[in-house]
C-alpha positions in Angstrom: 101.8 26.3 169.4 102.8 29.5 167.4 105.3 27.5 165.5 102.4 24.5 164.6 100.3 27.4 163.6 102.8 29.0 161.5 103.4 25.8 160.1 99.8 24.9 159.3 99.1 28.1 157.7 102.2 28.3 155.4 101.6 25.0 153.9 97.9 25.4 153.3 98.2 28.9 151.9 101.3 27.8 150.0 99.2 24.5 148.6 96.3 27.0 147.8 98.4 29.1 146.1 100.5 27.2 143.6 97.0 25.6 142.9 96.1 28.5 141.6 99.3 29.7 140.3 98.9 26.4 137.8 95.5 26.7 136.7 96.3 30.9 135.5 94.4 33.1 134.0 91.6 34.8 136.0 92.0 32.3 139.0 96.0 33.6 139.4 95.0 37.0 137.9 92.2 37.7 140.4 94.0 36.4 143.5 96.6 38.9 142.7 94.3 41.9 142.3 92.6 40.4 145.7 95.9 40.2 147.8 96.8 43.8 146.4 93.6 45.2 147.5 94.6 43.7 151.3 98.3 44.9 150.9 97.3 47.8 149.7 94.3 48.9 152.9 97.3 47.1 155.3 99.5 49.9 153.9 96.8 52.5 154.2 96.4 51.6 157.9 99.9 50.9 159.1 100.2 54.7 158.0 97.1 55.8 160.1 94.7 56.8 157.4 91.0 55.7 156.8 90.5 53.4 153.5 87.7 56.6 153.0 90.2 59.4 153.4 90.1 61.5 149.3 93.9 60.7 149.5 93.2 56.7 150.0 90.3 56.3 147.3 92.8 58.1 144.8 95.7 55.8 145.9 93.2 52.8 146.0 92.3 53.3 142.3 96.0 54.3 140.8 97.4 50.7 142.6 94.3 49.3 140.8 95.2 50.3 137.5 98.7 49.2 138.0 97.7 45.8 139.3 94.9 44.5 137.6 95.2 42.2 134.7 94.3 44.1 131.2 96.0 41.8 129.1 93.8 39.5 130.0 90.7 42.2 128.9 91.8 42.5 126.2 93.5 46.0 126.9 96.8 47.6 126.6 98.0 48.3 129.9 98.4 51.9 131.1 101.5 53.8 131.2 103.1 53.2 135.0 104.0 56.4 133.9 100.9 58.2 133.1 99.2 56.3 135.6 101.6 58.0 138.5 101.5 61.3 136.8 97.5 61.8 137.1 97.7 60.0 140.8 99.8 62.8 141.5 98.4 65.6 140.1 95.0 64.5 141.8 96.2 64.2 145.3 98.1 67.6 145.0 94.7 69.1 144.2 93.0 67.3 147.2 95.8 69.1 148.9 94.6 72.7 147.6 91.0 71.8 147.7 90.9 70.7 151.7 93.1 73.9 152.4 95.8 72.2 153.7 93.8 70.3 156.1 95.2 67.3 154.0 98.9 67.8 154.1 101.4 66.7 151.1 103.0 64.2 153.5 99.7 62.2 153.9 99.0 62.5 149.8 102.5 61.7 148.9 102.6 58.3 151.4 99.6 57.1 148.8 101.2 57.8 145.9 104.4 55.3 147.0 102.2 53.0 148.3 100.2 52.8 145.0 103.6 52.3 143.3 104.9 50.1 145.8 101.8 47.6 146.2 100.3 48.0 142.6 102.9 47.7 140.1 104.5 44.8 142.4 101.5 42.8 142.3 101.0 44.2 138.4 104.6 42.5 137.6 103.8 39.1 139.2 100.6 38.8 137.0 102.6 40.0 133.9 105.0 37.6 134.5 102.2 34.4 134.6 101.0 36.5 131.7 104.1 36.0 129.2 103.1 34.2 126.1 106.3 32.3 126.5 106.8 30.1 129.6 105.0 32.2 132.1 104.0 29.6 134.4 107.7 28.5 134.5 109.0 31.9 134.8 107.2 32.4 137.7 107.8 29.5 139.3 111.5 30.2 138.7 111.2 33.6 140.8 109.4 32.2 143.4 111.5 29.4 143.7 114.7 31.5 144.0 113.2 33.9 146.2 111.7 31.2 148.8 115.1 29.3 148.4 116.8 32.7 149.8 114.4 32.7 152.6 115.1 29.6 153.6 119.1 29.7 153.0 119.1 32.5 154.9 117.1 31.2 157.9 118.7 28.1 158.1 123.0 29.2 157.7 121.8 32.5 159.9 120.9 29.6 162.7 123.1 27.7 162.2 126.4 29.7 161.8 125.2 33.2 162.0 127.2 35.7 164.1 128.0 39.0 162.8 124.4 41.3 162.6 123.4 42.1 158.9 121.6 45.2 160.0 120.7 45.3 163.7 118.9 48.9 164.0 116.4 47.3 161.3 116.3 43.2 161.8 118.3 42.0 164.8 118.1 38.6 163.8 119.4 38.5 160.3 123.0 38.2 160.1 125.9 38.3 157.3 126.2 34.6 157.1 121.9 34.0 157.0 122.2 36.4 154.4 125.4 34.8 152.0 123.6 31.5 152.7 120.5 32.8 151.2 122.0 34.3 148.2 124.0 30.9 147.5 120.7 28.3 147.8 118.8 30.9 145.6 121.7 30.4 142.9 121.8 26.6 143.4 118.3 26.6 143.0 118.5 29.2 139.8 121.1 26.9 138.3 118.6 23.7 138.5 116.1 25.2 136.9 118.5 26.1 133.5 119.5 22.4 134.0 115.9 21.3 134.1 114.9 23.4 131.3 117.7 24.5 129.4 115.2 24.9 126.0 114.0 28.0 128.5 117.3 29.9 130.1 120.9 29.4 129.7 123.0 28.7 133.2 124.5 32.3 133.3 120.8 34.5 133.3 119.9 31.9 135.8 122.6 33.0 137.9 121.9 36.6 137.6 118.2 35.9 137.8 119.0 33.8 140.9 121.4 37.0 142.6 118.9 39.2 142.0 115.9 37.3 143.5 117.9 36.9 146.7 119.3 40.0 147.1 116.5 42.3 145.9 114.3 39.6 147.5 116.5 40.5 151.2 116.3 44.3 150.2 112.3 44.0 150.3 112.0 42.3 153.2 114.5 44.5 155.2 112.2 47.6 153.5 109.2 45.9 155.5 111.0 45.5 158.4 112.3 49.3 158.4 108.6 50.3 157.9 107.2 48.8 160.6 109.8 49.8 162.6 109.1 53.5 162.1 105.4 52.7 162.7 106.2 50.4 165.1 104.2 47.6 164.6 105.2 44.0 164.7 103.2 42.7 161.3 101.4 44.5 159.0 98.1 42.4 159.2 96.5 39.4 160.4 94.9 37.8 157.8 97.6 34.5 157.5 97.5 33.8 161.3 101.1 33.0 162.8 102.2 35.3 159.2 101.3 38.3 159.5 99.4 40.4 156.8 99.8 40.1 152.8 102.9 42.5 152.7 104.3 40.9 155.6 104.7 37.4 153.1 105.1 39.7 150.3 107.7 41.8 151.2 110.0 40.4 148.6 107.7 39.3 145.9 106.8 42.9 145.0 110.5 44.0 144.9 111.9 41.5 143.1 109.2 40.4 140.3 109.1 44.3 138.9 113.1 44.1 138.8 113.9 41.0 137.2 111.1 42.7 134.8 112.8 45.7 134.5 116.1 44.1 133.7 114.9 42.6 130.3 116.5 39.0 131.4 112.8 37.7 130.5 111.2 37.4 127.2 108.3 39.7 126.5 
């Protein structure tokens, strides 16, 4: 029954979401800025604080600014910089202003989660954003990314025997994990083949290693998270899922990366 619902709920939501992924702009742009809002109050509440807490309505607004779409206003988009800088400053003085009664610790959790949620979200709209090939870009990423998941899944069943990281995810193993990173290169290399007016064979291949490692890095990140809050999923809003950073996890890791790197044209 868990595994129909699963089942039922990843192919709708996937359906719904490469729907919208293909029509772009403000349908793709405002999903985004939707899911981050959700990843970011599941963040706020996997770390026991109220959405109404000073420290959250600061962190709320910086992951805004970081995630929504201002290319599409017609505006530059902030500094990631700037935009951390004044987050921090502000929830330092919330610090001084409550006397303490709001401790650093609490402050600085919504400064990393504003980073961590907001520019992750901000890179997968940039990405649909680029003038050149966005909508194949992103496809790209998503497709290496999922084809990790499931390579990973799949060998980890099938042949899986030595633990990847017990203390954090007992059931991923070294094989599940070498299978993922090979499907997400496989898949990487058909992309260049299908399109090779868009990306040469050899950024494909580091485009495809990086989705599946950094892609295994985020999810592993989540899984360490929850562990210390020990919680099993950090929502319920996909049922048989999880929450939006529970499907996410790797997403927001490896979109801002691959941006990072300069493999894509801007």
């Amino acid at each position: 029954m868990i595994l129909k619902q699963r089942i039922v709920t990843g192919v709708i939501a996937a359906a719904g979401f490469v729907a919208i992924a293909l029509a772009g702009g403000w349908f793709y742009a405002g999903l985004l800025v939707l899911m981050a809002i959700v990843g970011f109050y599941e963040y706020v509440r996997m770390n026991g604080m109220d959405w109404r807490h000073p420290a959250s309505i600061i962190g709320f607004a910086a992951m805004l600014m970081l995630a929504l779409p201002w290319q599409l206003i017609g505006w530059d988009q902030p500094s990631a910089l700037a935009v951390l800088w004044i987050e921090a400053l502000l929830l330092l003085s919330v610090t001084v202003i409550a006397k303490n009664k709001i401790t650093i610790d609490s402050v600085a959790l919504m400064l990393l989660g504003s980073l961590y949620v907001g520019y992750g979200f901000g890179a997968l709209n940039a990405v649909r954003q680029l003038e050149e090939n966005g909508m194949f870009w992103t496809f790209m990423l998503l497709g290496c990314i999922i084809a990790s998941d499931v390579g990973a899944y799949f060998v980890g069943r099938a042949i899986g025997r030595n633990k990847l990281w017990p203390s954090i995810s007992p059931n991923k193993t070294i094989e599940g994990a070498v299978g993922g990173i090979l499907l997400s290169l496989v898949t990487a290399i058909c992309f260049a083949i299908a399109a090779p007016d868009k990306i040469e064979i050899a950024i494909a291949l580091v485009i495809g290693l990086i989705a599946a490692v950094a892609g295994q890095m985020g999810d592993l990140i989540q899984s360490a998270y929850k562990r210390v809050r020990d919680i099993k999923d950090t929502g319920a809003i996909l049922p048989g899922h999880g929450g939006i950073l529970d499907r996410c996890d790797s997403w927001i890791i490896v979109f801002p990366l691959v941006v990072l790197s300069g493999l894509l044209p801007t």
